[in-house]
matplotlib code that plots the C-alpha trace (Angstrom):
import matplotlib.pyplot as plt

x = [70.0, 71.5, 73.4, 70.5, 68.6, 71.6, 72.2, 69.1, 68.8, 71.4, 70.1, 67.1, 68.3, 70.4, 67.8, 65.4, 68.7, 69.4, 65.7, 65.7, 63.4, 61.2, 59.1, 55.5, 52.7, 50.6, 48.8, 48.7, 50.3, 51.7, 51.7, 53.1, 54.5, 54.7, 57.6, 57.4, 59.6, 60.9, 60.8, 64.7, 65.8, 64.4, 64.9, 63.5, 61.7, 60.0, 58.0, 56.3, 53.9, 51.9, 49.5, 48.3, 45.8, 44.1, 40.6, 41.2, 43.1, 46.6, 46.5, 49.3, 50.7, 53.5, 55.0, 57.2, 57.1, 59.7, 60.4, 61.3, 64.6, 62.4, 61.6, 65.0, 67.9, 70.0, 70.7, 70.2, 67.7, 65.0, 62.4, 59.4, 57.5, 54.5, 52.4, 49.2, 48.8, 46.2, 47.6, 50.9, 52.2, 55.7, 57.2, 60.6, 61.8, 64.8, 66.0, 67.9, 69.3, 69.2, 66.8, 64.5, 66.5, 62.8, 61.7, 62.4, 59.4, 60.7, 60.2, 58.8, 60.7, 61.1, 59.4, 60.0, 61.2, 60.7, 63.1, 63.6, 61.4, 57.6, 54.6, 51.1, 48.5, 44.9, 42.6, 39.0, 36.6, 37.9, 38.9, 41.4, 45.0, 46.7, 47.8, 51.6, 52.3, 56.0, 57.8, 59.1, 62.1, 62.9, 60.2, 62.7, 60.2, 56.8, 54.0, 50.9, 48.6, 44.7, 43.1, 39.4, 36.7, 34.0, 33.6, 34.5, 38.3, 40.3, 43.5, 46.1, 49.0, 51.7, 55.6, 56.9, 60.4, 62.6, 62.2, 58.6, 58.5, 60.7, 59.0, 55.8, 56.3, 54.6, 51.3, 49.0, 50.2, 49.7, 46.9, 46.4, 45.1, 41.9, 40.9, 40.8, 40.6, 42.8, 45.4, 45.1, 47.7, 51.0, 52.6, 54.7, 57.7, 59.8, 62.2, 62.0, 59.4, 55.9, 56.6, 53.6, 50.9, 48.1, 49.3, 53.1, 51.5, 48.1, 47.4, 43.1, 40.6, 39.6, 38.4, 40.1, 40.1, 37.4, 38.7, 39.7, 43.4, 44.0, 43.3, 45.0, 48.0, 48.7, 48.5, 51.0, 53.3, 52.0, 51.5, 55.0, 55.4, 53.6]
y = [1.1, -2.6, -1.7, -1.5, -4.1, -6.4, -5.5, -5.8, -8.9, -10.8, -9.0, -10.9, -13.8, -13.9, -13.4, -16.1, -18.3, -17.2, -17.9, -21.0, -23.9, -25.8, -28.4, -27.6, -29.8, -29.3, -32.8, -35.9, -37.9, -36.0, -38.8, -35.9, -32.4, -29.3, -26.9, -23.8, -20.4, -19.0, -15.7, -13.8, -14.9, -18.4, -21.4, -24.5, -26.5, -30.1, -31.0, -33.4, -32.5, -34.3, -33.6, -35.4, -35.3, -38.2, -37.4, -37.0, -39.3, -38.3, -35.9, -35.4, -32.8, -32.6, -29.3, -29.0, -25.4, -22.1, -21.0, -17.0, -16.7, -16.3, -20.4, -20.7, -18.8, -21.7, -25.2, -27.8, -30.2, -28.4, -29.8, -27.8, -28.5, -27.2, -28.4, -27.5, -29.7, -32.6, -31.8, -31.4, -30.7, -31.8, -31.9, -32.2, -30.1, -29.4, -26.3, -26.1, -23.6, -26.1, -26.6, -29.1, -30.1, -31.1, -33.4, -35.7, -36.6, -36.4, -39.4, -37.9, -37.1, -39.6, -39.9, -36.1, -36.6, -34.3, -30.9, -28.7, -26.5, -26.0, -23.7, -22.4, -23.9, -23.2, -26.1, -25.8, -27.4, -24.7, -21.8, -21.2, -20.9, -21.5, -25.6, -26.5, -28.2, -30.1, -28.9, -32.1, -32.2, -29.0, -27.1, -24.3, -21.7, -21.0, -18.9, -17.4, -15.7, -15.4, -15.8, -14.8, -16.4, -13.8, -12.2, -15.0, -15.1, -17.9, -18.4, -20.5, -21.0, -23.9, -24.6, -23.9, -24.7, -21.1, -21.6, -21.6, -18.3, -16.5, -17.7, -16.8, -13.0, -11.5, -13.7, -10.9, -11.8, -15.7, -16.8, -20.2, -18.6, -17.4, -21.4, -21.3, -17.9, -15.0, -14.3, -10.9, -11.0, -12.9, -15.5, -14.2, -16.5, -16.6, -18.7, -19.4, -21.6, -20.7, -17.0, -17.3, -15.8, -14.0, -10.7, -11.3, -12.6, -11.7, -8.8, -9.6, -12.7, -13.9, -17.6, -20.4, -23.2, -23.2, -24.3, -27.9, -28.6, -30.7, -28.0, -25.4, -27.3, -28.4, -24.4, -23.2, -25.2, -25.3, -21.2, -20.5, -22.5, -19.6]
z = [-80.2, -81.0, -77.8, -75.5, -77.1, -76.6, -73.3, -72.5, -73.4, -71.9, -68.5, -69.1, -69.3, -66.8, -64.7, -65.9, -65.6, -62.4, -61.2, -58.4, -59.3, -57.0, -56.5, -55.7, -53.4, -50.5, -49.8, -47.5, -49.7, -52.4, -55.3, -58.0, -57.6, -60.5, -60.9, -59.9, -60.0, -56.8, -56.0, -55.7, -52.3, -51.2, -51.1, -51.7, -49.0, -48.4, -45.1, -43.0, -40.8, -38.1, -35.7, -33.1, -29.9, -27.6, -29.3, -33.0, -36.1, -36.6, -39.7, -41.8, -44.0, -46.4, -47.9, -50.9, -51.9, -52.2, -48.8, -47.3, -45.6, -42.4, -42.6, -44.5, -43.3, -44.0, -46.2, -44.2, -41.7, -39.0, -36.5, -35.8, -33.0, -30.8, -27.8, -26.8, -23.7, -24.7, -28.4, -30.3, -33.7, -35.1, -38.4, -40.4, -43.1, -45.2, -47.4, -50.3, -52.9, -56.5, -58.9, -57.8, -54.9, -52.7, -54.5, -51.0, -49.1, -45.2, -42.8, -39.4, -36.5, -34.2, -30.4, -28.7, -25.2, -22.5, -21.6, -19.0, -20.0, -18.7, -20.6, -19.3, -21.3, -21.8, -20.2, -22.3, -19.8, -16.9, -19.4, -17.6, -18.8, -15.9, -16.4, -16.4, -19.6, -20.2, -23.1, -25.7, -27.8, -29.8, -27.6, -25.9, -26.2, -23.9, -26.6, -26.1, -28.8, -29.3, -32.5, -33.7, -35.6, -36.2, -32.9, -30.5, -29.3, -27.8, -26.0, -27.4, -24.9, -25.1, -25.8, -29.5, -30.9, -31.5, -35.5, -35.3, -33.2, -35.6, -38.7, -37.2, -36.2, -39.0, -38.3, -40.3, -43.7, -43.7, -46.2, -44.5, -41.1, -43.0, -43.2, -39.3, -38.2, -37.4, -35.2, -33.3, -31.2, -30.9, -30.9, -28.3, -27.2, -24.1, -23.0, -19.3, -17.2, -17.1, -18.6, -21.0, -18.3, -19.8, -18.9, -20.2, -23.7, -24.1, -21.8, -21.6, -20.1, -23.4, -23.7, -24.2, -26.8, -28.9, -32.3, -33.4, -31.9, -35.0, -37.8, -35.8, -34.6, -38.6, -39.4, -36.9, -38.7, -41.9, -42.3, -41.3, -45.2, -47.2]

ax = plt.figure().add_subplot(projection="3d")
ax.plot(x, y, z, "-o")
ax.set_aspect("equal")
plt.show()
């Protein structure tokens, strides 16, 4: 019996030993953080997030938080990125396997330039989403997805950075979405010009933008975070 009780504890606390520490905030500013216990298998993660359009304020986000492999497969520097034609989204973040290791508040990524790469987007005084958009920076993707408040539905179409796209395929499970609405179907990425049609991504006519670009822009990046 002293056996088992020994073993048993030293297996405990190993464990607790073992157990990654991060630090936690969610804010504009983030003027303090609290630690927090990360789950067997992340890592820790700051961020800075910005979002921008030609008729809103810049808003701002930054993210220190545990993070799934999904959003962290590796140590090291990332740059998120999505366009929705009049609006776009970037942000910097950085992972990190020690205790307390994000305590760093990320400076912005710098001006995006354009690529090679061109998007369908949705234009919401034609409802049509049939507009060539130029992908920026770290944009290599084209997506499309719809996502539903009550019972209206509306088109989201744009360029997307290949990180964002893989964090994003399980879309269902992200807690933040409920603040905006749900997504029902997609993202779905490609990677060659203009391959977001409706039918390639969406496969039905439903409206198009009818939800503030700012708040939805700031939760395609920030939801990939929870």
């Amino acid at each position: 019996m002293k056996l088992i009780f020994s073993l048993t504890l030293i297996w405990a606390l190993s464990n607790t030993a073992g157990a990654l520490q991060c630090q936690m905030c969610i804010d504009t500013q983030c003027p303090s953080t609290v630690p927090v216990t990360c789950p067997s298998g992340t890592m820790c993660i700051t961020a800075s997030i910005q979002a921008t359009s030609s008729s809103e304020t810049p808003a701002r986000l930054i993210y220190k938080a545990c993070a799934p492999s999904s959003l962290c497969p590796a140590t090291g520097s990332q740059t998120f990125s999505v366009s929705l034609g009049g609006a776009n989204a970037v942000g910097s973040s950085k992972c990190c396997n020690t205790d307390n290791c994000n305590s760093e508040t990320l400076a912005l990524p710098g001006a995006q330039s354009d690529n090679s790469l061109q998007c369908f987007t949705c234009n919401p005084l034609t409802s049509q989403c049939n507009t060539t958009l130029q992908c920026k920076g770290a944009e290599n993707l084209c997506f499309g997805m719809s996502v539903t408040i009550g019972s209206t539905s509306s088109l989201f179409f744009g360029c997307a950075s290949a990180n964002l796209c893989t964090a994003a395929s399980n879309p269902s499970s992200i807690p933040i979405l409920q603040s905006v609405g749900n997504i029902a179907r997609g993202p779905t990425c490609c990677a060659t010009n203009l391959c977001n049609t409706i039918a390639a991504t969406i496969g039905s006519d439903a409206c198009c933008i009818r939800l503030g670009v700012i708040p939805l822009l700031l939760t395609l990046l920030a939801f990939t975070f929870y």
